[in-house]
C-alpha positions in Angstrom: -4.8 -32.9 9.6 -4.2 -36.4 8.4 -0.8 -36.3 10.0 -2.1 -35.1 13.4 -4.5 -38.1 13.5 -1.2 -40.6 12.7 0.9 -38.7 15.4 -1.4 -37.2 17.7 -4.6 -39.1 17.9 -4.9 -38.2 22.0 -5.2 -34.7 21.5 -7.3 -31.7 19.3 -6.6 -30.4 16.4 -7.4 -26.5 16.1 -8.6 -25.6 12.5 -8.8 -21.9 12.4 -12.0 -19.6 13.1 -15.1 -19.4 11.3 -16.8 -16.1 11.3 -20.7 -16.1 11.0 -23.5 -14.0 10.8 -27.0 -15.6 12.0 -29.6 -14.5 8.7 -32.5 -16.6 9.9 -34.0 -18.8 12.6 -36.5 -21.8 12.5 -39.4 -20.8 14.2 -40.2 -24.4 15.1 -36.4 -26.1 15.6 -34.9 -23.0 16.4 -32.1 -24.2 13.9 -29.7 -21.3 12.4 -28.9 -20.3 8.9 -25.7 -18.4 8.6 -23.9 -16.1 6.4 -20.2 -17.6 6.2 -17.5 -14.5 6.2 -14.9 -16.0 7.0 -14.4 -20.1 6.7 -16.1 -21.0 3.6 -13.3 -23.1 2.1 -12.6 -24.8 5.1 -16.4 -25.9 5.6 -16.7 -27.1 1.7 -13.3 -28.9 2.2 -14.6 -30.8 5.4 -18.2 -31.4 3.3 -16.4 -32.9 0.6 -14.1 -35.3 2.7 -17.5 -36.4 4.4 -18.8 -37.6 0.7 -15.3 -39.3 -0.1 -15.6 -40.6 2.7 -18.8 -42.1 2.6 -18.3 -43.3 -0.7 -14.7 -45.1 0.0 -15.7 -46.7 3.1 -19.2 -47.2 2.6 -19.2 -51.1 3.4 -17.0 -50.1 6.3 -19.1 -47.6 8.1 -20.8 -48.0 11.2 -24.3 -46.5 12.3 -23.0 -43.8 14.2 -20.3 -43.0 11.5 -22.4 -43.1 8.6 -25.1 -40.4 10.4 -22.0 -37.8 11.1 -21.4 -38.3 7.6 -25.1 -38.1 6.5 -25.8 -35.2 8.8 -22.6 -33.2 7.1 -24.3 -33.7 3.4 -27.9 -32.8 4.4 -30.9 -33.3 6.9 -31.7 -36.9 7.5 -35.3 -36.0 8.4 -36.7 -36.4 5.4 -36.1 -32.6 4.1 -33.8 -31.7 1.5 -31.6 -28.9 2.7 -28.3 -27.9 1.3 -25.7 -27.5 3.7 -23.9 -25.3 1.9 -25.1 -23.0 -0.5 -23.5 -20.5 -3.1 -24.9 -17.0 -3.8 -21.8 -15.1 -5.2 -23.0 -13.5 -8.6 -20.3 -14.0 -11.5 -18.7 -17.4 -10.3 -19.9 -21.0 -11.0 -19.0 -22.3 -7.4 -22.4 -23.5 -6.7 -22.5 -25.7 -10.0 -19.1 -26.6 -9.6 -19.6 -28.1 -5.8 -22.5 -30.0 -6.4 -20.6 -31.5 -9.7 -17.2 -32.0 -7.5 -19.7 -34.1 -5.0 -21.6 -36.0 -7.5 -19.1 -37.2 -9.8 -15.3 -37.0 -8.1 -15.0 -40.8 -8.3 -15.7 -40.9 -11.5 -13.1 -42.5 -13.7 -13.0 -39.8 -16.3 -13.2 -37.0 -13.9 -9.7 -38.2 -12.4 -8.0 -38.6 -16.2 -9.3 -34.4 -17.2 -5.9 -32.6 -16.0 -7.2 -29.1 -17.6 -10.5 -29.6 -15.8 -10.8 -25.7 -13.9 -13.3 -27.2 -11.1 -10.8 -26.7 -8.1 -13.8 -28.5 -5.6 -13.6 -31.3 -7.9 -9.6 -31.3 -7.9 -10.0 -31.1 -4.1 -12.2 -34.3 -4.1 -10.3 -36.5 -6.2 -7.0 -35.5 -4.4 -8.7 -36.5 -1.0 -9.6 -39.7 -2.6 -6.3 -40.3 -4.0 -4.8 -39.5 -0.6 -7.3 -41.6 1.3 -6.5 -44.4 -1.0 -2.7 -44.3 -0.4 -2.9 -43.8 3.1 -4.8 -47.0 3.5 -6.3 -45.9 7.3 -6.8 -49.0 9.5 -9.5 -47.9 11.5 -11.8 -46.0 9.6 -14.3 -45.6 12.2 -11.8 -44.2 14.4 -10.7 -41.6 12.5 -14.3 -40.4 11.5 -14.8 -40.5 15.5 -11.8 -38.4 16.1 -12.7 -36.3 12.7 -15.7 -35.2 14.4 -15.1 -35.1 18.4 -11.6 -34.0 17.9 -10.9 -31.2 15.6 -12.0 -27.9 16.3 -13.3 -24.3 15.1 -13.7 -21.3 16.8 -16.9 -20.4 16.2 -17.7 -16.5 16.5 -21.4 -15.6 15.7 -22.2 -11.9 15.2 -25.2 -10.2 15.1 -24.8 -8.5 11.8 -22.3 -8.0 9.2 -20.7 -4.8 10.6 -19.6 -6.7 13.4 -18.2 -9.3 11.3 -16.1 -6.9 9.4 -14.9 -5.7 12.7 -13.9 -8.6 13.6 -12.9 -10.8 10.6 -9.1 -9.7 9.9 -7.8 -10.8 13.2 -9.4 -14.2 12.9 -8.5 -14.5 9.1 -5.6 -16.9 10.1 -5.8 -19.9 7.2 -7.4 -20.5 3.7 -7.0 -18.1 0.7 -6.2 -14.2 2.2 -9.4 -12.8 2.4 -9.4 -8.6 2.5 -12.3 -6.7 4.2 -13.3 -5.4 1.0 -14.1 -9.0 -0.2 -16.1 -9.2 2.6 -17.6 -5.4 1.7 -18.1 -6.3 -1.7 -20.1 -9.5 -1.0 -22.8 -7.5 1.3 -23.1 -4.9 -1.0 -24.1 -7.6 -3.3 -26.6 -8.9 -0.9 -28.4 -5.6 -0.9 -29.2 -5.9 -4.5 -32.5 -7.5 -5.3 -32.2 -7.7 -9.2 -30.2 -10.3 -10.8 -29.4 -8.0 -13.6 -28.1 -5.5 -10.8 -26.1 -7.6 -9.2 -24.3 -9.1 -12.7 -23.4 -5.6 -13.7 -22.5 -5.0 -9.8 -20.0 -7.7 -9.9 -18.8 -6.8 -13.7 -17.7 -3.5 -13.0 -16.1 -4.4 -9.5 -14.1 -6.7 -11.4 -13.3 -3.8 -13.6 -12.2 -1.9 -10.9 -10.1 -4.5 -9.5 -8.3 -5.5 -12.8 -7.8 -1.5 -13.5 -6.3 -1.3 -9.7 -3.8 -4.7 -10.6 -2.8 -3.1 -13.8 -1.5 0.4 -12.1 0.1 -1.6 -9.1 3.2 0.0 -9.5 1.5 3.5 -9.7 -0.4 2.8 -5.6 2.2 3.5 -2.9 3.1 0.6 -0.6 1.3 0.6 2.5 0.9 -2.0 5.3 -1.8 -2.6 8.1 -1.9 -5.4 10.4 1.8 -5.9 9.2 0.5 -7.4 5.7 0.8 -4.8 2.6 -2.3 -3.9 1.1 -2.7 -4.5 -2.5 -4.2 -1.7 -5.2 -7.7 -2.0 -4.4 -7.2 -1.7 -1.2 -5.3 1.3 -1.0 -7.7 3.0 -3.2 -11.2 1.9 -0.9 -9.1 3.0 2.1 -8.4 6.6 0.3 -12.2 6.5 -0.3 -12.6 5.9 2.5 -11.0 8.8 4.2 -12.6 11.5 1.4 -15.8 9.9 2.0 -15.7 10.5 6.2 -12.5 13.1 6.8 -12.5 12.6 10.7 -8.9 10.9 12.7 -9.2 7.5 13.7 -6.8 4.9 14.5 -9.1 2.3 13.3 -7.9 -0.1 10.9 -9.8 -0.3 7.4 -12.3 -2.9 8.4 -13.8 -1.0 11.5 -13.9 2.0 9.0 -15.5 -0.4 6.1 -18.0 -1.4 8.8 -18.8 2.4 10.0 -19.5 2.9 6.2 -21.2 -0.3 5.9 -23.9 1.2 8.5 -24.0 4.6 7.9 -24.9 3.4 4.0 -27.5 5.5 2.5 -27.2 5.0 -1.4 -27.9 1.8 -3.2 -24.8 -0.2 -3.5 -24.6 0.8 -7.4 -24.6 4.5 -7.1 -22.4 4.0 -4.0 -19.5 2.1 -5.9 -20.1 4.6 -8.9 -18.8 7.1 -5.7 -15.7 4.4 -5.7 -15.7 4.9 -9.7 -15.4 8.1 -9.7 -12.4 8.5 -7.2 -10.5 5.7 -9.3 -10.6 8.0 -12.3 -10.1 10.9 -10.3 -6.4 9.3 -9.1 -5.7 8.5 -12.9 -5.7 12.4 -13.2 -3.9 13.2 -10.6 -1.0 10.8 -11.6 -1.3 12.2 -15.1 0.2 16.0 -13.3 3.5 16.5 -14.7 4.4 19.9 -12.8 7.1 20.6 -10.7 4.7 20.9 -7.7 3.5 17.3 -8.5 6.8 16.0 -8.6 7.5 17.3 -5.3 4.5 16.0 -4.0 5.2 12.4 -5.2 8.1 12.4 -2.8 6.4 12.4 0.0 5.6 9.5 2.4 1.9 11.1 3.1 -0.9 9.8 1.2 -3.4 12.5 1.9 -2.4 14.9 -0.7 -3.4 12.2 -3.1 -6.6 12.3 -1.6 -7.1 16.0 -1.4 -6.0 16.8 -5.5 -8.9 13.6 -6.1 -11.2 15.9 -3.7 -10.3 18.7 -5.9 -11.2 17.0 -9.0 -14.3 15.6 -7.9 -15.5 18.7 -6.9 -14.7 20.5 -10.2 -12.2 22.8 -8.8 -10.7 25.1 -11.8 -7.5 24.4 -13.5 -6.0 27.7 -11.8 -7.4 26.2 -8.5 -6.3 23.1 -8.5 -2.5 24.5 -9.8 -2.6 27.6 -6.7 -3.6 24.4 -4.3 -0.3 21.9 -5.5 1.8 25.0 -4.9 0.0 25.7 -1.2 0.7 21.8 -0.6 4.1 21.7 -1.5 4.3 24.7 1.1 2.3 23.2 4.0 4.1 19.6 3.7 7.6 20.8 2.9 7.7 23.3 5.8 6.8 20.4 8.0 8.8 18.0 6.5 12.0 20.2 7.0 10.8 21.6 10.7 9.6 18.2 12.0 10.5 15.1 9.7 7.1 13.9 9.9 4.0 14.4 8.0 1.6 16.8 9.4 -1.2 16.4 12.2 -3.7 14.2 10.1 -6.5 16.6 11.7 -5.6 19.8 9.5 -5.5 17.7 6.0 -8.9 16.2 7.6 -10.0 20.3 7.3 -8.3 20.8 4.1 -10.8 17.6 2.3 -13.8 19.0 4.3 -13.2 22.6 2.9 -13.0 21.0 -0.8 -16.1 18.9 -0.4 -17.8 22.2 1.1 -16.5 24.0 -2.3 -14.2 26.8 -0.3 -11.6 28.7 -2.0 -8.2 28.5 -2.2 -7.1 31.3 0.2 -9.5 29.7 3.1 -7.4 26.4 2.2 -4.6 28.5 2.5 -5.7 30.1 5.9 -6.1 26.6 7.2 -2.6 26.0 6.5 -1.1 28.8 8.3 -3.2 28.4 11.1 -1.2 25.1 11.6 2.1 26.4 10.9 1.7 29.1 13.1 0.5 27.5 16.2 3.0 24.3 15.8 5.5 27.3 14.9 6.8 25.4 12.0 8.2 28.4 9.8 11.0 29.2 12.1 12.2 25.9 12.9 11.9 25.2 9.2 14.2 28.0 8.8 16.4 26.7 11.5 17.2 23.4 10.4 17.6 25.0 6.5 20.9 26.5 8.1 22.0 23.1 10.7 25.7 22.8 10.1 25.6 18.6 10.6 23.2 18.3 8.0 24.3 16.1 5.8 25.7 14.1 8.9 22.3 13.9 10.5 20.4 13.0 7.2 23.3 10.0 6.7 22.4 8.8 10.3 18.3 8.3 10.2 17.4 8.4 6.6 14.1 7.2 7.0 11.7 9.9 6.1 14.9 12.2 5.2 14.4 15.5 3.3 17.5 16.3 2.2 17.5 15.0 -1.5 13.9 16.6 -2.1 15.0 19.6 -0.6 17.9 19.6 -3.6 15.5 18.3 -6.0 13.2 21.6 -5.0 15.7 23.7 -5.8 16.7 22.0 -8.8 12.8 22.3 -9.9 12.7 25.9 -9.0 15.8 26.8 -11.3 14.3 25.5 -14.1 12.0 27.5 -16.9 10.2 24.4 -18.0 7.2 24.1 -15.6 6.8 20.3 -16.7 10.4 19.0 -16.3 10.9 15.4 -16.2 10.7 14.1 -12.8 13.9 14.0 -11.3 13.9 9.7 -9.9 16.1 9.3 -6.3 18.2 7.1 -7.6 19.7 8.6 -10.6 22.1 11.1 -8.4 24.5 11.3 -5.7 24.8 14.4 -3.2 27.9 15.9 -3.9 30.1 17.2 -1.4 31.9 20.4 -3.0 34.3 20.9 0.1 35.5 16.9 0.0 34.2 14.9 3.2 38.2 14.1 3.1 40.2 16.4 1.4 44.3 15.1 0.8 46.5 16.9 3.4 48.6 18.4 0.5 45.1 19.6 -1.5 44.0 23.3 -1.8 41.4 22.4 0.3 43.5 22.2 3.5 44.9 25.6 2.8 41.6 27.5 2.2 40.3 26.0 4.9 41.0 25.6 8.8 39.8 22.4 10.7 37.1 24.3 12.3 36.1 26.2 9.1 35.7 22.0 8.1 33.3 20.8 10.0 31.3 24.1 10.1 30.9 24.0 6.3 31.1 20.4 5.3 27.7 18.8 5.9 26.2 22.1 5.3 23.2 22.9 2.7 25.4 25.0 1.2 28.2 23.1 0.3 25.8 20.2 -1.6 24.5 19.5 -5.0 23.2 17.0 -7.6 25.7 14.7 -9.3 24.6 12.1 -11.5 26.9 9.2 -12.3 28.2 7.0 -9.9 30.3 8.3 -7.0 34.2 8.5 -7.9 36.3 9.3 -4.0 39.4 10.1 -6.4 38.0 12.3 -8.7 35.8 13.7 -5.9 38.7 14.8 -3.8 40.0 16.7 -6.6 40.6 20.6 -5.7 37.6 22.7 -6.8 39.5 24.0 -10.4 39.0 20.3 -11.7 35.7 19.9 -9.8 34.4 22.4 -12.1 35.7 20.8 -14.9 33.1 17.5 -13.7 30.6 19.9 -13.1 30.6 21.3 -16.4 30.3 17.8 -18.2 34.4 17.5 -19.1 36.8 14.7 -18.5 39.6 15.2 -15.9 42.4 13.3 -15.4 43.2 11.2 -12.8 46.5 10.1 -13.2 47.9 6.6 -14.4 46.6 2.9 -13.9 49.8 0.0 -12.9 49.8 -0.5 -16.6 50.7 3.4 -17.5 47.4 3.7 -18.9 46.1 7.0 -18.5 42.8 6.8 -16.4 40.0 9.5 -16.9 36.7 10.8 -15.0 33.3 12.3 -16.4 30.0 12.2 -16.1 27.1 14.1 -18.0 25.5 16.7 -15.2 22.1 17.9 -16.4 21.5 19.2 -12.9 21.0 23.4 -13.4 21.9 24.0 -10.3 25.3 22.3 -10.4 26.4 23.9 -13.4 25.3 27.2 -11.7 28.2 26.5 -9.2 30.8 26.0 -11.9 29.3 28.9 -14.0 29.3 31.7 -11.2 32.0 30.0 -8.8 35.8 31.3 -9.5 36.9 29.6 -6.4 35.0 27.7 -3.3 35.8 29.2 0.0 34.0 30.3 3.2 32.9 33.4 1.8 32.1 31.3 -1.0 30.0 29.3 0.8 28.7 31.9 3.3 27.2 33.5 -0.3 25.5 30.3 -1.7 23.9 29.6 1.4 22.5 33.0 1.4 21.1 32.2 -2.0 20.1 28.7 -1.6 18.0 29.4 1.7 16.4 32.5 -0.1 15.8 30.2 -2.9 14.3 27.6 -0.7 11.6 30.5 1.4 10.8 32.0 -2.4 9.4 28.7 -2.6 7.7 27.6 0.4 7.1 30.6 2.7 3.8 30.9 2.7 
């Protein structure tokens, strides 16, 4: 600002948007009171450069400056009216402004470097800017403070239509978050003082629990900024609370809450409560069918197992419903590569909240996959000979590692296994990708028998380890010897040394290969992709 008023004095300067709701009207003036939403620390900034600079350049001042200045600390007719007043429960920013106005330029308020009052930091560095700057003509800048910079000024009628509107005009100051803006009217609603100190406790709660589990929310964007914790949870709320499809963004859906509110604000964020601790269950699920889950880029399977819980579902429920998930979003995940129509895991939370069983869940389900005819193309794609190939291409939203991570789950006789990470394997080609020209390989297989086979489901598995192209070339007699956990050699290094490869498989089903695998040919192959697909429809065929 100073800057544009040393470089560009001639023109405006635009200083963002201030979002206001109107909360009363003199009946005699017809002056407004507003509700600030947006553009609160922009307006106590500018009130406290009007006291700095009343003080500073008090001898300096001419009538018509002084009265903007007067007129931006209080009415000069007599009545004492704040300008700007502080109703937040659980801060001291009202004390703290008045302080930071009454005592910036005092000397020991400038010497306190651990002082916490950031308005009173604010003051004393516009002073000590002022100071340096050394302005010539004060009254000019004061006249071009006033008559040159400017707000965009967007009163709404009520505070739904401020949350509607607040996020696209949220362009400077601190980021501000719809639910901030929630939060505060919910606060508003409360009458008692003691209410609205245990309101803002256990919000804070929330939020610190939220913070401390970051890692734990998936990361999700809107309006091209990532949400934080909080956020993510209110928006899953959200979505429980009113299971309907809606591109609106979270503060149109905040706002349709905000008037649709029938409970007071307590028992409505004990709702909010409930969901929190609710997610802390479902992260504590350590089956196989959770761990499948957690793979995919969907959140509403989050929300439906918290639906579940809060709608006491049985432990035998709530285990037949992770299986029937992992079957509704893996056959669309492997027929479509994307998540499924957002309107049938709309039904799915409905049916919860209306306490239906399993098997009408269920019917839901195949309702879907039968009219978007998902089974056979799952099947289908299960069998595509470019797999691998096509996976390589476009991984976003891939299946193919989960899909071998499914059958690695389903091999297993521990239901709880340790949840296999995406990182800590390669997918191992047992044909090579580019066998040596004098390798078994070339004789047991033609060119065409090559690339029918290569990128196939049937000729991957799970490797962990990094990847090693000479020891994965190797002819399939010493490829069992790596799948089995033993060191193979690899011939010399320039200095004669001997050089070695191993790595420690844990993976069941790669062992299975060296265990029940004399040699790996087309038939081979034909066989395992028999079993693997078979393997693959035990599990999710519905």
């Amino acid at each position: 600002l100073f800057s544009s008023y040393e470089y560009y004095k001639g023109s405006g300067y635009f200083c963002g948007s201030l979002v206001l709701i109107v909360i009363n009207t003199d009946s005699e003036t017809n002056a407004e009171t507003y509700d600030i939403v947006d553009g609160q620390q922009r307006l106590s900034t500018f009130i406290l450069l009007a006291k700095v600079l009343a003080t500073l350049y008090d001898k300096d001042l001419k009538p018509t400056s002084r009265e903007l200045l007067e007129k931006s600390l209080g009415d000069i007719d007599g009545e004492k009216r704040e300008r700007l007043h502080f109703n937040a429960m659980g801060l001291n920013a009202k004390d703290d402004f008045v302080y930071a106005l009454e005592h910036f330029n005092d000397s020991q308020a400038s010497k306190n470097k651990n002082n916490k009052n950031n308005y009173l930091k604010n003051a004393i560095c516009l002073k000590n800017y002022l100071k340096e700057k050394e302005i010539k003509d004060i009254n000019d800048f004061i006249k071009w403070l006033y008559f040159k910079v400017v707000f965009i000024k967007t009163t709404c009628p009520n505070v739904s239509m401020a949350l509607r509107i607040f996020s696209v005009l949220n362009a400077r100051g601190l980021p501000l978050h719809a639910i901030d803006v929630f939060k505060v009217e919910l606060l508003k609603k409360l009458a008692n003082k003691k209410d609205q100190e245990e309101f803002v406790s256990r919000w804070s709660a929330l939020h610190q629990k939220c913070s401390g589990n970051e890692s734990k929310f998936p990361k999700r964007k809107e309006n091209k900024r990532e949400k934080n914790a909080t956020e993510t949870l209110f928006s899953w709320f959200l979505t429980y609370l009113n299971p309907v499809t809606s591109g609106k963004s979270m503060e149109e859906r905040l706002a349709d809450q905000f008037e649709r509110l029938n409970k007071p604000p307590l028992e409505y964020f004990k709702g909010v409560e409930d969901f929190y601790n609710a997610y802390c269950k479902v992260l504590e699920m350590q089956d196989w069918h959770a761990h499948l889950l957690s793979y995919l880029a969907s959140d509403f399977w989050r929300i439906i197992l918290c639906a579940s819980l809060l709608h006491r579902y049985s432990d035998q429920d709530i285990e037949a419903l992770k299986e029937l998930l992992v079957k509704f979003y893996y056959q669309n995940w492997v027929a479509t590569r994307e998540e499924p129509k957002k309107q049938t895991n709309c039904n799915i939370i409905k049916a919860l909240k209306e306490k239906k069983s399993v098997e009408s869940i269920a019917s839901i389900v195949k309702e879907y996959l039968d009219y978007h005819k998902i089974t056979q193309d799952f099947k289908k794609n299960l069998q595509d000979s470019k797999l691998y190939e096509q996976h390589k291409k476009s991984s976003k939203n891939s299946w193919l590692r989960p899909i071998l991570i499914l059958v690695e789950y389903s091999m297993s006789d521990d239901p709880r296994p340790k949840r296999i990470q995406m990182n800590d394997f390669h997918v191992e080609h047992i044909l090579p990708q580019q066998p040596g020209s004098s390798s078994q390989w070339v004789k047991d297989f033609s060119e065409e028998e090559r690339g029918l086979y290569t990128h196939s489901l049937a000729n991957l598995t799970l490797l962990g380890g990094t990847k090693n192209a000479q020891a994965l070339n190797l002819d399939f007699k010493e490829k069992k010897e790596i799948y089995m956990g033993n060191a193979v050699k690899l011939g010399k290094d320039k200095r004669g040394r001997e050089k070695t490869f191993k790595v420690m498989t844990c993976y069941k089903m790669t062992i299975d290969i060296a265990t029940n695998y004399t040699e790996w040919t087309p038939t081979s192959l034909e066989k395992r992709k028999e079993e693997l697909i078979k393997r693959i429809e035990s599990v999710l065929k519905l």
